[in-house]
C-alpha positions in Angstrom: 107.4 131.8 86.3 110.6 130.3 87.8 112.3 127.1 86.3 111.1 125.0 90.0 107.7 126.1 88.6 107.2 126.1 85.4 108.9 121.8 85.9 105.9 121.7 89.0 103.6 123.0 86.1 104.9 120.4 83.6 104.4 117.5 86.2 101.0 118.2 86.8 99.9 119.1 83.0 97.9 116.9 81.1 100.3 117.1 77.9 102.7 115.3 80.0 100.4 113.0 80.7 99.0 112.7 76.7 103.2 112.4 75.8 103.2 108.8 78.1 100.3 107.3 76.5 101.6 108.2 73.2 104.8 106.5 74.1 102.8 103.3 75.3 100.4 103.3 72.3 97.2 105.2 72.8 96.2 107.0 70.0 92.8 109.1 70.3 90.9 109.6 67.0 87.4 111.2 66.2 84.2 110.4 65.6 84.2 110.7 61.8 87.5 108.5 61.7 86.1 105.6 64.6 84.1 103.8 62.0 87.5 102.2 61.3 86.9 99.2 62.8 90.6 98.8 63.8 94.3 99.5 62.8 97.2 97.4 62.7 100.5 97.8 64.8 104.2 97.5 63.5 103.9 93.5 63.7 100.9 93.2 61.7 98.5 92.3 64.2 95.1 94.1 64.3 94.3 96.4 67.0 90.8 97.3 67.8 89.4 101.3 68.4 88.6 101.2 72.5 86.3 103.8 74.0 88.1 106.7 75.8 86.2 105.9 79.1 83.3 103.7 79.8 81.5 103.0 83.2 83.9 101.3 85.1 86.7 99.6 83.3 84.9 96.9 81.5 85.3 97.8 77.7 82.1 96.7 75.5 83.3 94.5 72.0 81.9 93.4 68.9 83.7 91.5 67.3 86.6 93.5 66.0 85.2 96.7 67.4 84.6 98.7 70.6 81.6 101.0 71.0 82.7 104.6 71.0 82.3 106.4 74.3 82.5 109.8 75.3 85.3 111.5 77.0 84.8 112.9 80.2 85.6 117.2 80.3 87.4 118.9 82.5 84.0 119.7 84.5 83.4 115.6 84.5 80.5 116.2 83.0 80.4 114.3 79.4 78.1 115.9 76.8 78.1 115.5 72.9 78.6 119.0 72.0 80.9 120.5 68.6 83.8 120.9 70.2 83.9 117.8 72.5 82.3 115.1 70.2 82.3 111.2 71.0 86.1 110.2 70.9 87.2 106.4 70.9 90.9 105.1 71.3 93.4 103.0 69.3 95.3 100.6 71.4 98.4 99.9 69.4 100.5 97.8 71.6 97.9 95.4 73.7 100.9 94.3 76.2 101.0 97.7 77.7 97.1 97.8 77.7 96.4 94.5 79.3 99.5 94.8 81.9 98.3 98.8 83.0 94.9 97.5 83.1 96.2 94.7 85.6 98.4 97.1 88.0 95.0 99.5 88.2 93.4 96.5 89.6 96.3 95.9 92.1 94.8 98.7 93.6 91.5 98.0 93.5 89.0 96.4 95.9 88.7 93.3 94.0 92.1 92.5 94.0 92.2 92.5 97.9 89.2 91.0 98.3 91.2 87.7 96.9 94.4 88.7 98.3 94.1 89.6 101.8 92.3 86.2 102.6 94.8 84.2 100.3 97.1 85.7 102.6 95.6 85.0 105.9 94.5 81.8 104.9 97.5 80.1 103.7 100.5 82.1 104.1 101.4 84.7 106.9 98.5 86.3 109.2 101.5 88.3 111.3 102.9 89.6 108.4 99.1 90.8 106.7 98.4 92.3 110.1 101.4 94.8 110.3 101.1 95.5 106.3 96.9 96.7 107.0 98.0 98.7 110.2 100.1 100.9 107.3 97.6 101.0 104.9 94.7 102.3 106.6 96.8 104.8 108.3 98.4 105.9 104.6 95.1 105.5 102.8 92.8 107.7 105.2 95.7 110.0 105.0 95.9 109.8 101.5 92.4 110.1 100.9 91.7 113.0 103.3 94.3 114.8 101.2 92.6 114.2 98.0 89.5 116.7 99.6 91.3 119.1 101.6 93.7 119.8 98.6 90.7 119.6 95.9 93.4 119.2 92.7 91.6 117.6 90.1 92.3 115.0 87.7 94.3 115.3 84.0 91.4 117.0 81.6 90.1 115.4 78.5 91.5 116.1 76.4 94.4 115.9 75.8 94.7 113.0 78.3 92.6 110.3 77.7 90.3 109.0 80.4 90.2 104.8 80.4 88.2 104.9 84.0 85.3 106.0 84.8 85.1 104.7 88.3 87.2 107.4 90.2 86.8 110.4 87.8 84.1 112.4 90.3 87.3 111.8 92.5 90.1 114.5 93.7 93.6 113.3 91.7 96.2 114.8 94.3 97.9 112.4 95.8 97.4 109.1 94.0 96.5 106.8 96.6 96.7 103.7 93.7 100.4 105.1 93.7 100.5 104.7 97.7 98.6 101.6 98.3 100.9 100.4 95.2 104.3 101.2 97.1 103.4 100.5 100.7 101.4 97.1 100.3 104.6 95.0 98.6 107.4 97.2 100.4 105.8 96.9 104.0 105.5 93.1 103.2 109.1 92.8 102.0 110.5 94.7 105.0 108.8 93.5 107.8 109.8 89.7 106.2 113.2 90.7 107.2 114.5 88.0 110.3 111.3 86.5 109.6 111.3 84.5 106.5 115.0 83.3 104.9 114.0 83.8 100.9 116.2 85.7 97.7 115.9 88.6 99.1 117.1 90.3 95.7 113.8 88.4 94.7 111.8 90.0 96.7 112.6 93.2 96.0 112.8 92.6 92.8 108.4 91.4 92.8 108.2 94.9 95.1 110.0 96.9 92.6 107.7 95.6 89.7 104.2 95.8 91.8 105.1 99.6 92.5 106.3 100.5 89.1 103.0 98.8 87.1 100.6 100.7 89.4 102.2 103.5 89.3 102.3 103.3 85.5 98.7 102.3 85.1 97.5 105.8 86.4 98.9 107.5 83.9 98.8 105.4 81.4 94.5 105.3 82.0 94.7 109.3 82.3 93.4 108.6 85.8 96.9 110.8 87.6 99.8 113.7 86.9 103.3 112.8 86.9 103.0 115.0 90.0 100.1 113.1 91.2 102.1 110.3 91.5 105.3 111.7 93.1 102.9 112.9 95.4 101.4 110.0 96.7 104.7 108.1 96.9 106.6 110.2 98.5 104.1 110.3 101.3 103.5 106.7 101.2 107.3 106.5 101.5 107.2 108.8 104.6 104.5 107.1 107.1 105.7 103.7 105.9 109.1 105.2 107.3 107.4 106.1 110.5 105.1 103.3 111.3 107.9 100.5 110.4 109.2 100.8 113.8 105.9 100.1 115.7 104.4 97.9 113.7 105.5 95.3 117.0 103.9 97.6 119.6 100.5 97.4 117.7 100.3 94.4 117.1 100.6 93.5 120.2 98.4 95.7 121.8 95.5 94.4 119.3 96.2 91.0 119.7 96.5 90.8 123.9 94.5 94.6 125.2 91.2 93.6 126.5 90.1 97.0 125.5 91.7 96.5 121.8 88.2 96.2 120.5 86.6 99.2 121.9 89.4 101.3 120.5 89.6 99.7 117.2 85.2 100.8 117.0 86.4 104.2 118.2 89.1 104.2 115.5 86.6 103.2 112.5 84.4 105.8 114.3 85.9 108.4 114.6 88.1 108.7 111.3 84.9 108.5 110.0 83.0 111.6 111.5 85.9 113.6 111.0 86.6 112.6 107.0 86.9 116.0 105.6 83.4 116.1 103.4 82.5 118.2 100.3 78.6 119.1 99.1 78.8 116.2 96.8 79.0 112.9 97.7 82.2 111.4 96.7 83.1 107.5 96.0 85.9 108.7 98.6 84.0 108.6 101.4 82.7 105.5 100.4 86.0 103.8 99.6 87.9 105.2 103.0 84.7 103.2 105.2 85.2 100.4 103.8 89.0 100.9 104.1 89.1 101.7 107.7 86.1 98.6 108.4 88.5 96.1 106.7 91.3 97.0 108.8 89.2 97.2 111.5 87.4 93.8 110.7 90.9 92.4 110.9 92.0 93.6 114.2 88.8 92.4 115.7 88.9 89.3 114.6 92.5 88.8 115.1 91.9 89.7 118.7 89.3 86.8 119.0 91.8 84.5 117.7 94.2 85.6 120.2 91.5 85.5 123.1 90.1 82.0 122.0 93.8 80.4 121.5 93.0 80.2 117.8 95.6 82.4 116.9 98.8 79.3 117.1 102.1 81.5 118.0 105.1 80.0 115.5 107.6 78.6 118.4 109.5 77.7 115.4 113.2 78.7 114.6 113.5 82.1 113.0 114.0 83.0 110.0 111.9 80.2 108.4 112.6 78.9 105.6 110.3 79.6 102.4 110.1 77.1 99.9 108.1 76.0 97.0 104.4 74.2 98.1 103.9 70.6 97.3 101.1 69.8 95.5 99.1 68.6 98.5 99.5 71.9 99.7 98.8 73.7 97.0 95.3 71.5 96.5 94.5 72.5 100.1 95.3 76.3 99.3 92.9 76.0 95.8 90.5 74.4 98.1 90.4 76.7 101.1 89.9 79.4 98.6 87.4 77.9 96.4 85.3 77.4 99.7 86.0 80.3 101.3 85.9 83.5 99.1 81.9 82.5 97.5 81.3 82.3 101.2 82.3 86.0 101.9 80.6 87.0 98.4 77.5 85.5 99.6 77.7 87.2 103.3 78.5 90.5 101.5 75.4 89.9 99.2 73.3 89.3 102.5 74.6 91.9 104.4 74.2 94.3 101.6 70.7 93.6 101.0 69.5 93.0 104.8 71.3 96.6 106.2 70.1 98.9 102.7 66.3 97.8 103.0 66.9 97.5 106.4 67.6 101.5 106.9 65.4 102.4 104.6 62.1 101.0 106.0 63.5 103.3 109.1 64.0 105.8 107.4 60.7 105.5 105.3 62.1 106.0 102.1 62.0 103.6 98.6 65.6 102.0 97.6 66.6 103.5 94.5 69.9 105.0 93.5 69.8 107.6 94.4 68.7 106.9 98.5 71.0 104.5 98.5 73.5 107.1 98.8 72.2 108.4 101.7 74.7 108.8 104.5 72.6 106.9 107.1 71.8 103.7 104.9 75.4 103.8 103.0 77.8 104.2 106.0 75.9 101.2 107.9 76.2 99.0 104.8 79.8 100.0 104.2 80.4 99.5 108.1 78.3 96.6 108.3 79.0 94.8 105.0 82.8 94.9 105.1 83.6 94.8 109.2 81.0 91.5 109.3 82.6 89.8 106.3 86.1 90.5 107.5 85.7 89.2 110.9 84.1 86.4 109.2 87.2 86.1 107.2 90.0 85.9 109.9 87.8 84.0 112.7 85.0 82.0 111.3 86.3 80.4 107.9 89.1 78.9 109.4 86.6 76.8 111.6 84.8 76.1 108.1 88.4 74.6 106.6 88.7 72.7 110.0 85.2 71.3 109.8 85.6 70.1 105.7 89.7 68.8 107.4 91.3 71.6 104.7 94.8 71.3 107.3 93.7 73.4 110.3 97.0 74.4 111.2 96.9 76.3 108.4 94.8 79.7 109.1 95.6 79.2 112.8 99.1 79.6 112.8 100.5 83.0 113.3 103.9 82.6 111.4 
C-alpha cells in the first residue's frame, strides 16, 4: 500500500477514531467491571459509567449510575453474544461530554426548529433566506452521497457509538460536518456590506460552531477523520459556488409569479430521484423534511413579497448591530414563547391528521411499522414540515401583530 493510502486508511479507521475519544476522556469498560458505579477524574470529582449507545441521545441515570447498554457491531445489529457483551462508558472529563453533546445537536432538527424561526422572527429574514438556499442544496447533496457511496460508519468496537439515532445511516460524508461549516459561514459572509459588527467576532463564533460539530462526530463515534474532511471540503465547495447567486435567487423567489410552482417541482422532484436502497433509511426521511423546510420558506417568503408583508429595509447600509434593550429582548422571549408551542402544536396536528389520514386510504392499521410506509411517511414529512414552515414565515407574524409583539419586527426584510 502506498504512503497516500495507507494515511486515506488511517483517516477512515476506527482506531483513529478510538485514539480521539481517548484523548477527550471516554474510556469503554466491560460488563464484569460496569458494576462500578463510577470513577473519579484527576480533580476528584466523580464521574458516572454512561452506556455506549442508547436510543437516541438521551442517557438513562440513577443516581450515580447509567444503565449499561449495548454497543452497536459493525453489522448495526446489537446482540449479547461472548465476544460482543454489554459494554458501558466512563466519561472522565464531563466539559468535553456535555459541549460534544451540544455541537451534535447544532446539527440536529431540534436545534433549527428554534433557530430558524428565532432568526426570522427577530433578526434577519434576507440573511436566513440566502443561508437555506445553501443548505438544502449542500444537504441533498450531501445526503445523496451518503447512499450512492454506501461507506459505513466507525465499527464498535473499538470506537464507541454514543448515538443511536443515525447508526442504520451511510457515514461518508458527514453532513453534521457540512450543515456545521456552511450554516455559520454562509451567515458570516453574506453579512458582509450588510451588517457593520467585529468582524473578527464573527468569525471567531463561525470558527467555534464549525469546530464543536465537527468534533462532536467523532467524539460520539458517529464519523472518520475522513468522514469529516469529506463533508467539509464539499460543503466548502458549493458554498464557494452558490455565494455568488445567492442575489439572483432570492430574487427570483421573492418577485417570479411562477416561483411557487417551481419551488413544488423542486421538493418534487429531488424527491423521486433520492438515490434509494432496499431498506428504509432515516435519510430519506431526514432529506424531505430538509428540502419541505426550505421549500416552506420560499413559499411563504413569496407570500410575503406578494402581500407587501415582506417590508424592504430602505435604510442605510451597512446597519449597525448593537446590543437589544431590554424591551426588545422581552418582545423577542415573547414572540418565541408564543410562537414556537404554536408550530409544535400544528406539527402535532398535522402529524396525526395526514398518518391516519393515509392510512384509512390505504386500509391499513397505524403501527410502526406502516408508518414507514412511503405513501403515508412522504405526505407527513411533506405535509407536516412545508405547512408548519409556511406557517412560520407568513402566518405568526400576523399572530405577533394581533397580541401588538412590534410588527415591524417579522416584516421587515433587513
Amino acid at each position: 500500500m502506498s504512503s497516500i493510502g495507507k494515511y486515506i486508511h488511517f483517516l477512515h479507521s476506527a482506531e483513529a477514531v478510538a485514539e480521539i475519544q481517548a484523548y477527550f476522556g471516554l474510556e469503554k469498560i466491560r460488563t464484569e467491571d460496569s458494576a462500578r458505579p463510577h470513577v473519579s477524574d484527576h480533580s476528584g470529582t466523580d464521574n458516572g459509567a454512561i452506556p455506549a449507545s442508547t436510543k437516541g441521545n438521551t442517557y438513562q441515570r440513577k443516581h450515580d449510575e447509567f444503565e449499561v447498554s449495548k454497543c452497536a457491531t459493525p453489522s448495526h445489529v446489537a446482540e449479547e453474544t461472548e465476544s460482543n457483551p454489554l459494554d458501558s462508558v466512563i466519561i472522565k472529563n464531563k466539559f468535553w461530554y456535555y459541549l460534544f453533546c451540544f455541537g451534535a445537536e447544532l446539527g440536529n432538527k431540534y436545534f433549527y426548529l428554534v433557530f430558524y424561526p428565532f432568526f426570522m422572527w427577530n433578526f434577519s429574514p434576507w440573511l436566513l433566506r440566502r443561508a437555506i438556499y445553501v443548505w438544502v442544496v449542500t444537504m441533498y447533496i450531501g445526503q445523496s452521497a451518503k447512499e450512492l457511496i454506501k461507506m459505513p460508519r466507525p465499527p464498535c468496537p473499538p470506537a464507541i457509538k454514543m448515538e443511536r439515532r443515525y447508526e442504520m445511516e451511510y457515514g461518508m460524508p458527514s453532513t453534521h460536518a457540512m450543515v456545521g461549516l456552511l450554516m455559520p459561514f454562509t451567515l458570516l459572509l453574506t453579512s458582509i456590506g450588510r451588517f457593520e459588527y467585529p468582524f473578527l467576532l464573527g468569525l471567531g463564533i463561525a470558527v467555534v460552531w464549525t469546530s464543536i460539530v465537527v468534533m462532536s462526530r467523532m467524539y460520539l463515534g458517529m464519523h472518520s477523520l475522513l468522514d469529516v474532511i469529506v463533508g467539509i471540503t464539499a460543503a466548502t465547495l458549493l458554498m464557494t459556488v452558490m455565494l455568488p447567486f445567492l442575489d439572483l435567487i432570492d430574487s427570483f423567489v421573492l418577485h417570479n409569479q411562477w416561483a411557487p410552482f417551481f419551488v413544488l417541482l423542486f421538493v418534487l422532484l429531488t424527491t423521486l430521484f433520492f438515490p434509494r436502497s432496499k431498506q428504509w433509511r432515516e435519510t430519506h426521511a431526514d432529506t424531505l423534511n430538509i428540502t419541505s423546510i426550505a421549500g416552506g420558506i420560499a413559499i411563504g417568503s413569496w407570500i410575503n413579497s406578494l402581500t407587501g408583508m415582506l417590508i424592504p429595509y430602505t435604510g442605510s447600509l451597512p446597519y449597525v448591530l448593537a446590543l437589544p434593550s431590554l424591551y426588545v429582548v422581552l418582545v423577542i422571549v415573547l414572540r418565541m414563547v408564543a410562537g414556537i408551542p404554536l408550530l409544535l402544536v400544528l406539527d402535532i396536528i398535522l402529524t396525526y391528521c395526514i398518518r391516519n389520514g393515509m392510512a384509512r386510504v390505504l386500509g391499513v392499521p397505524l403501527n410502526k411499522s406502516t408508518k414507514r410506509l412511503p405513501l403515508i411517511e412522504l405526505p407527513h414529512r411533506f405535509g407536516a414540515y412545508f405547512t408548519m414552515t409556511v406557517a412560520c414565515v407568513s402566518i405568526t407574524p400576523l399572530i405577533f401583530q394581533y397580541l401588538g409583539l412590534d410588527p415591524s419586527g417579522p416584516y421587515m426584510d433587513l
